[in-house]
Steps between C-alpha positions, in 0.01 A plus 500: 500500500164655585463742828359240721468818788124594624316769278476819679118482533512151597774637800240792580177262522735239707594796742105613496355141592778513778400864635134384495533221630733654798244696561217283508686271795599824705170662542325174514372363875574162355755346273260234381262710409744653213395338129653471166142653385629790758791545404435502090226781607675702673809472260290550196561174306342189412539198777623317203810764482592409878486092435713567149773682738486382835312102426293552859394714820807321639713606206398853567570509876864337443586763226304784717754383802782475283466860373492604823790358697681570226699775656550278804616224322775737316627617818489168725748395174669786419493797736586625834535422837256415720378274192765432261715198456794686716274562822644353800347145503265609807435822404357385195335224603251748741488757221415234246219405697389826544467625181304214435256550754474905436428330134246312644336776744446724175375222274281281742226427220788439246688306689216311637378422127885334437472328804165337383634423106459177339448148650864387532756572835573838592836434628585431137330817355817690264464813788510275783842298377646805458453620829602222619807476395551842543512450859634146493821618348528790738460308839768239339730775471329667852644100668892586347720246354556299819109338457604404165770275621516108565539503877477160519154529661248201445271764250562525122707751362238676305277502878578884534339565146245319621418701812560810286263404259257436783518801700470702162147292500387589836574891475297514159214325661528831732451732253206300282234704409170350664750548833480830398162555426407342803748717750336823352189390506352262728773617772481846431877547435701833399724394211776667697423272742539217278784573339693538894356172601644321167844703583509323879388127393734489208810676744396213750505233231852629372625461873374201549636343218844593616543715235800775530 
Protein backbone atom coordinates (compact mmCIF):
# COMPACT_ATOMS: atom_id res chain seq x y z
CA UNK A 1 0.00 0.00 0.00
CA UNK A 2 1.37 3.48 -0.66
CA UNK A 3 2.14 6.01 2.45
CA UNK A 4 -1.00 7.93 2.14
CA UNK A 5 0.60 10.34 5.32
CA UNK A 6 1.30 14.25 4.45
CA UNK A 7 4.88 14.99 2.95
CA UNK A 8 6.96 16.73 5.41
CA UNK A 9 7.06 20.00 3.39
CA UNK A 10 3.51 19.83 2.70
CA UNK A 11 3.12 19.49 6.96
CA UNK A 12 5.65 22.56 7.26
CA UNK A 13 3.78 24.90 4.58
CA UNK A 14 0.30 23.67 6.31
CA UNK A 15 1.78 24.75 9.79
CA UNK A 16 3.22 28.15 7.99
CA UNK A 17 -0.23 29.22 6.32
CA UNK A 18 -1.62 28.51 9.92
CA UNK A 19 1.13 30.70 11.83
CA UNK A 20 0.51 33.46 9.23
CA UNK A 21 -2.58 33.42 9.17
CA UNK A 22 -2.77 33.43 13.25
CA UNK A 23 -1.00 36.20 13.05
CA UNK A 24 -2.68 38.17 10.59
CA UNK A 25 -6.21 37.89 12.78
CA UNK A 26 -4.33 38.78 16.15
CA UNK A 27 -2.72 41.98 15.24
CA UNK A 28 -5.50 42.92 13.00
CA UNK A 29 -8.22 45.80 14.36
CA UNK A 30 -10.68 43.80 12.33
CA UNK A 31 -11.34 40.21 11.54
CA UNK A 32 -12.93 41.04 8.23
CA UNK A 33 -10.41 42.85 7.10
CA UNK A 34 -8.04 39.53 7.09
CA UNK A 35 -7.75 38.06 3.18
CA UNK A 36 -6.71 34.92 1.57
CA UNK A 37 -4.46 37.47 -0.65
CA UNK A 38 -3.14 38.35 3.12
CA UNK A 39 -2.62 35.52 4.29
CA UNK A 40 -0.74 33.79 1.02
CA UNK A 41 1.59 37.10 1.39
CA UNK A 42 2.45 36.98 4.44
CA UNK A 43 2.92 33.09 4.39
CA UNK A 44 4.92 33.21 1.24
CA UNK A 45 2.80 31.08 -1.14
CA UNK A 46 0.58 31.34 -3.95
CA UNK A 47 -3.37 32.03 -3.03
CA UNK A 48 -3.84 29.06 -5.20
CA UNK A 49 -1.74 26.89 -2.47
CA UNK A 50 -4.30 28.07 0.36
CA UNK A 51 -7.64 27.12 -1.88
CA UNK A 52 -5.73 23.56 -2.87
CA UNK A 53 -5.44 22.97 1.12
CA UNK A 54 -7.95 24.73 2.93
CA UNK A 55 -10.98 25.16 -0.32
CA UNK A 56 -11.86 28.92 1.26
CA UNK A 57 -11.25 31.92 3.82
CA UNK A 58 -13.78 29.88 5.81
CA UNK A 59 -11.77 26.71 5.37
CA UNK A 60 -8.81 28.52 6.74
CA UNK A 61 -10.45 30.03 9.84
CA UNK A 62 -12.04 26.48 10.83
CA UNK A 63 -8.59 24.71 10.48
CA UNK A 64 -6.79 28.00 12.08
CA UNK A 65 -9.43 27.40 15.18
CA UNK A 66 -9.01 23.85 15.14
CA UNK A 67 -5.20 24.06 15.54
CA UNK A 68 -5.68 26.09 18.22
CA UNK A 69 -8.12 24.56 20.68
CA UNK A 70 -6.49 21.70 20.06
CA UNK A 71 -4.93 21.42 23.44
CA UNK A 72 -8.30 22.30 24.95
CA UNK A 73 -10.10 19.89 23.20
CA UNK A 74 -7.48 17.05 24.45
CA UNK A 75 -7.96 17.97 27.91
CA UNK A 76 -11.90 18.73 28.06
CA UNK A 77 -11.67 14.72 26.73
CA UNK A 78 -8.95 13.40 28.31
CA UNK A 79 -7.32 15.27 31.18
CA UNK A 80 -7.76 16.62 34.56
CA UNK A 81 -9.98 18.06 36.82
CA UNK A 82 -11.43 21.13 36.63
CA UNK A 83 -11.97 20.02 32.82
CA UNK A 84 -11.81 16.42 32.34
CA UNK A 85 -14.55 13.90 32.00
CA UNK A 86 -14.14 13.03 35.98
CA UNK A 87 -14.76 16.75 37.23
CA UNK A 88 -17.54 16.98 39.57
CA UNK A 89 -20.56 17.63 37.24
CA UNK A 90 -20.68 21.44 38.54
CA UNK A 91 -17.32 21.99 38.83
CA UNK A 92 -16.86 21.27 35.37
CA UNK A 93 -19.60 22.70 34.01
CA UNK A 94 -18.17 26.49 35.34
CA UNK A 95 -14.64 25.50 34.36
CA UNK A 96 -15.81 24.33 30.97
CA UNK A 97 -17.22 27.54 30.37
CA UNK A 98 -14.38 29.26 31.41
CA UNK A 99 -11.84 27.98 29.48
CA UNK A 100 -13.90 28.72 26.71
CA UNK A 101 -14.30 32.20 27.34
CA UNK A 102 -10.39 32.76 28.42
CA UNK A 103 -10.22 31.04 24.70
CA UNK A 104 -12.25 33.58 23.49
CA UNK A 105 -10.69 36.74 25.44
CA UNK A 106 -7.21 35.77 23.77
CA UNK A 107 -8.57 35.06 20.30
CA UNK A 108 -11.34 37.80 19.85
CA UNK A 109 -10.47 38.37 16.00
CA UNK A 110 -10.22 34.51 15.59
CA UNK A 111 -12.97 33.68 17.19
CA UNK A 112 -14.95 36.42 15.76
CA UNK A 113 -13.89 35.22 12.10
CA UNK A 114 -15.51 31.45 13.14
CA UNK A 115 -18.35 33.06 14.43
CA UNK A 116 -18.93 34.86 11.01
CA UNK A 117 -18.03 31.45 8.66
CA UNK A 118 -20.16 30.34 5.94
CA UNK A 119 -23.90 30.98 5.24
CA UNK A 120 -25.44 27.99 7.07
CA UNK A 121 -26.54 27.88 11.20
CA UNK A 122 -24.00 28.38 13.68
CA UNK A 123 -25.52 26.24 16.22
CA UNK A 124 -24.63 23.42 13.84
CA UNK A 125 -20.98 24.55 13.16
CA UNK A 126 -18.60 20.99 14.09
CA UNK A 127 -17.03 23.42 17.23
CA UNK A 128 -20.29 24.51 18.35
CA UNK A 129 -21.91 20.69 18.59
CA UNK A 130 -19.16 19.80 20.40
CA UNK A 131 -19.48 22.21 22.96
CA UNK A 132 -22.59 21.55 23.23
CA UNK A 133 -22.68 18.43 24.13
CA UNK A 134 -19.87 18.85 26.15
CA UNK A 135 -21.90 20.64 28.55
CA UNK A 136 -25.17 18.90 27.79
CA UNK A 137 -23.79 15.65 29.03
CA UNK A 138 -22.28 17.24 32.08
CA UNK A 139 -25.44 19.10 33.47
CA UNK A 140 -27.35 15.58 32.76
CA UNK A 141 -25.01 14.01 35.01
CA UNK A 142 -24.88 17.64 37.23
CA UNK A 143 -29.35 16.70 37.57
CA UNK A 144 -28.32 12.81 39.08
CA UNK A 145 -30.18 9.77 38.24
CA UNK A 146 -33.43 10.72 39.97
CA UNK A 147 -34.28 13.39 36.78
CA UNK A 148 -33.77 10.53 34.59
CA UNK A 149 -36.61 8.61 36.05
CA UNK A 150 -40.40 8.15 34.97
CA UNK A 151 -42.07 9.92 37.87
CA UNK A 152 -45.16 9.62 36.46
CA UNK A 153 -45.24 13.38 35.76
CA UNK A 154 -47.39 14.62 32.69
CA UNK A 155 -43.70 15.56 30.71
CA UNK A 156 -41.89 13.01 28.48
CA UNK A 157 -39.27 11.00 29.74
CA UNK A 158 -36.56 12.36 27.60
CA UNK A 159 -37.96 16.27 29.01
CA UNK A 160 -34.77 16.49 31.30
CA UNK A 161 -32.47 15.97 28.14
CA UNK A 162 -34.33 18.40 26.80
CA UNK A 163 -33.81 21.14 29.37
CA UNK A 164 -30.18 20.00 29.49
CA UNK A 165 -29.72 20.44 26.03
CA UNK A 166 -31.28 23.87 26.39
CA UNK A 167 -29.49 25.35 29.16
CA UNK A 168 -26.17 24.08 27.44
CA UNK A 169 -27.65 26.60 24.56
CA UNK A 170 -28.21 29.53 26.67
CA UNK A 171 -24.69 29.47 28.54
CA UNK A 172 -22.85 29.26 25.03
CA UNK A 173 -24.82 32.18 23.82
CA UNK A 174 -22.91 33.81 27.00
CA UNK A 175 -19.70 33.24 25.93
CA UNK A 176 -20.21 34.09 21.88
CA UNK A 177 -17.72 36.11 20.57
CA UNK A 178 -19.43 39.45 19.23
CA UNK A 179 -20.72 39.33 23.22
CA UNK A 180 -17.30 39.51 23.75
CA UNK A 181 -16.13 41.95 21.54
CA UNK A 182 -18.77 44.11 22.49
CA UNK A 183 -18.19 43.84 26.58
CA UNK A 184 -14.49 44.92 25.94
CA UNK A 185 -15.16 47.29 23.76
CA UNK A 186 -18.13 49.35 23.54
CA UNK A 187 -18.57 48.83 27.51
CA UNK A 188 -15.16 49.21 28.36
CA UNK A 189 -14.86 45.85 30.24
CA UNK A 190 -11.65 44.24 32.05
CA UNK A 191 -11.57 40.63 30.84
CA UNK A 192 -11.24 39.76 34.50
CA UNK A 193 -14.26 41.32 34.82
CA UNK A 194 -15.85 39.29 32.29
CA UNK A 195 -14.80 36.21 33.07
CA UNK A 196 -16.39 36.88 37.13
CA UNK A 197 -19.60 38.04 35.66
CA UNK A 198 -19.89 34.72 33.36
CA UNK A 199 -18.82 32.73 36.75
CA UNK A 200 -22.06 34.44 38.77
CA UNK A 201 -24.81 34.11 35.82
CA UNK A 202 -23.88 30.57 35.03
CA UNK A 203 -23.70 29.70 39.25
CA UNK A 204 -27.25 31.43 39.23
CA UNK A 205 -28.46 29.44 36.25
CA UNK A 206 -27.13 26.09 37.88
CA UNK A 207 -29.24 27.06 41.08
CA UNK A 208 -31.99 27.84 39.46
CA UNK A 209 -32.30 24.90 37.59
CA UNK A 210 -32.34 22.90 40.74
CA UNK A 211 -29.31 21.46 40.01
CA UNK A 212 -27.31 19.65 43.08
Amino acid sequence: MPDRRPRADAVRNRETVLAAADALFTDSESARTVSMDDVAAAAGVGKGTLFRRFGDRDGLVRALFEARTDSLRQAVEHGPAPLGPRTAPRRRVLALLDALLTFKLANRHLSRALEETGSGSPYEATHYTWWHGTLRDTLLLLRGPASREDTGAPEAPEQPLDACAFTAHALLAAVRADLVEHLLGAEGASPEAVRAQLAAYAARVLDADGAP
